[in-house]
C-alpha positions in Angstrom: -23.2 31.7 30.3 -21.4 32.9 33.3 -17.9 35.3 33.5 -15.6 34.4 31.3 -12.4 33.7 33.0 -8.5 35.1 32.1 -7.7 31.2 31.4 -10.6 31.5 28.7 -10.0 34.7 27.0 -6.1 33.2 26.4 -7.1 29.9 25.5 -10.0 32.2 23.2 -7.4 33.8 21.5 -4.6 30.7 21.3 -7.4 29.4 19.4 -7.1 31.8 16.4 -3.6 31.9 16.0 -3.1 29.6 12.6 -2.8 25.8 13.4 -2.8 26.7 17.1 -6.5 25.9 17.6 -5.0 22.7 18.1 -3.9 23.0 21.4 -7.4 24.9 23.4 -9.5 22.5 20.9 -7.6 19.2 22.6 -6.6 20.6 26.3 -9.9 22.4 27.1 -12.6 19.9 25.5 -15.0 20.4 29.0 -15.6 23.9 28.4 -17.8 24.7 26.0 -16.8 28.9 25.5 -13.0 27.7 24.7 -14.1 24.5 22.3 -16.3 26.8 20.6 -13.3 29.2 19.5 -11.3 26.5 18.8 -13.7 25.3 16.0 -14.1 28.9 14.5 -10.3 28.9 15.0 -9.9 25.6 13.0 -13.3 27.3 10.5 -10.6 30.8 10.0 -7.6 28.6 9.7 -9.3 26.3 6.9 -10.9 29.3 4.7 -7.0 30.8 5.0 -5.8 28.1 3.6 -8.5 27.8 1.2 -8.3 31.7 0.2 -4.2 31.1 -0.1 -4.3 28.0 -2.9 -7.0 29.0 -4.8 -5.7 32.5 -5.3 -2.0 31.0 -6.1 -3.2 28.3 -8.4 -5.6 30.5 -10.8 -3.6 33.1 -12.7 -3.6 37.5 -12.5 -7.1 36.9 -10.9 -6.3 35.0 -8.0 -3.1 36.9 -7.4 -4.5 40.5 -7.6 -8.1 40.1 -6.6 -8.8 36.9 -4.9 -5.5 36.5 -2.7 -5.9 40.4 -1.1 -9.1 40.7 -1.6 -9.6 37.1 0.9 -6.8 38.2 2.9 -8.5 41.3 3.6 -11.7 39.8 4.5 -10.2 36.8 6.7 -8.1 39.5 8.5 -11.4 41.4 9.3 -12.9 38.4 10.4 -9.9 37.4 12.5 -9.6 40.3 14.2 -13.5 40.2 15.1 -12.8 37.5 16.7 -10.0 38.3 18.8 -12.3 41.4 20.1 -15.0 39.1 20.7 -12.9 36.7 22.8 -11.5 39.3 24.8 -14.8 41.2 25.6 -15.7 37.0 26.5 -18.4 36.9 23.9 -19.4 34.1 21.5 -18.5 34.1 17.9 -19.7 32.4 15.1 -17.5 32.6 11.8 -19.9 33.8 8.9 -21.1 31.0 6.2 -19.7 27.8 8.0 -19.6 28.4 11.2 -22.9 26.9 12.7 -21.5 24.0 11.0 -18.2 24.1 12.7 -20.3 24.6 16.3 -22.0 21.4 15.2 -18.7 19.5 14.9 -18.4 16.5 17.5 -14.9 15.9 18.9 
């Protein structure tokens, strides 16, 4: 892969904020660095919402370890990958994200 341009990295990082994946995942489908993030995006975005229902839906333990404990863990991960778009790098979400990258749309 060649340099990664400005119009990448912010497209990169518009794809990991919450349901904004959305937008770099539909404008920028020719280019494969920006898809890419959108799908971990749209990977970070589902295991969020994931960590948020079953930690409010399952009594003491889902509201004192699951909800910060996941929180904690998807904030990590989100944060990885806002260094890894802006040092124009490739990431791949842990657990399910070679299945995201094999997502066709």
């Amino acid at each position: 892969m060649g340099k990664v341009t400005g119009e990448q990295i912010l497209f990169g990082i518009l794809a990991y904020i919450w349901i904004l994946f959305l937008v770099p995942l539909l404008a920028k489908k020719d280019d494969p660095f920006i898809h890419d993030h959108a799908k971990q995006g749209m990977v970070l975005f589902i295991a969020w919402v994931c960590i948020y229902v079953v930690g409010s839906i399952i009594p003491f333990l889902g509201w004192f370890i699951i909800l910060p404990l996941g929180n904690l863990l998807l904030l990590v991960l989100w944060v990885w990958a806002i260094i890894s778009v802006a040092t124009g790098k490739q990431w791949t979400f842990p657990f399910f994200g070679e299945k995201a990258r094999a997502w066709k749309f």
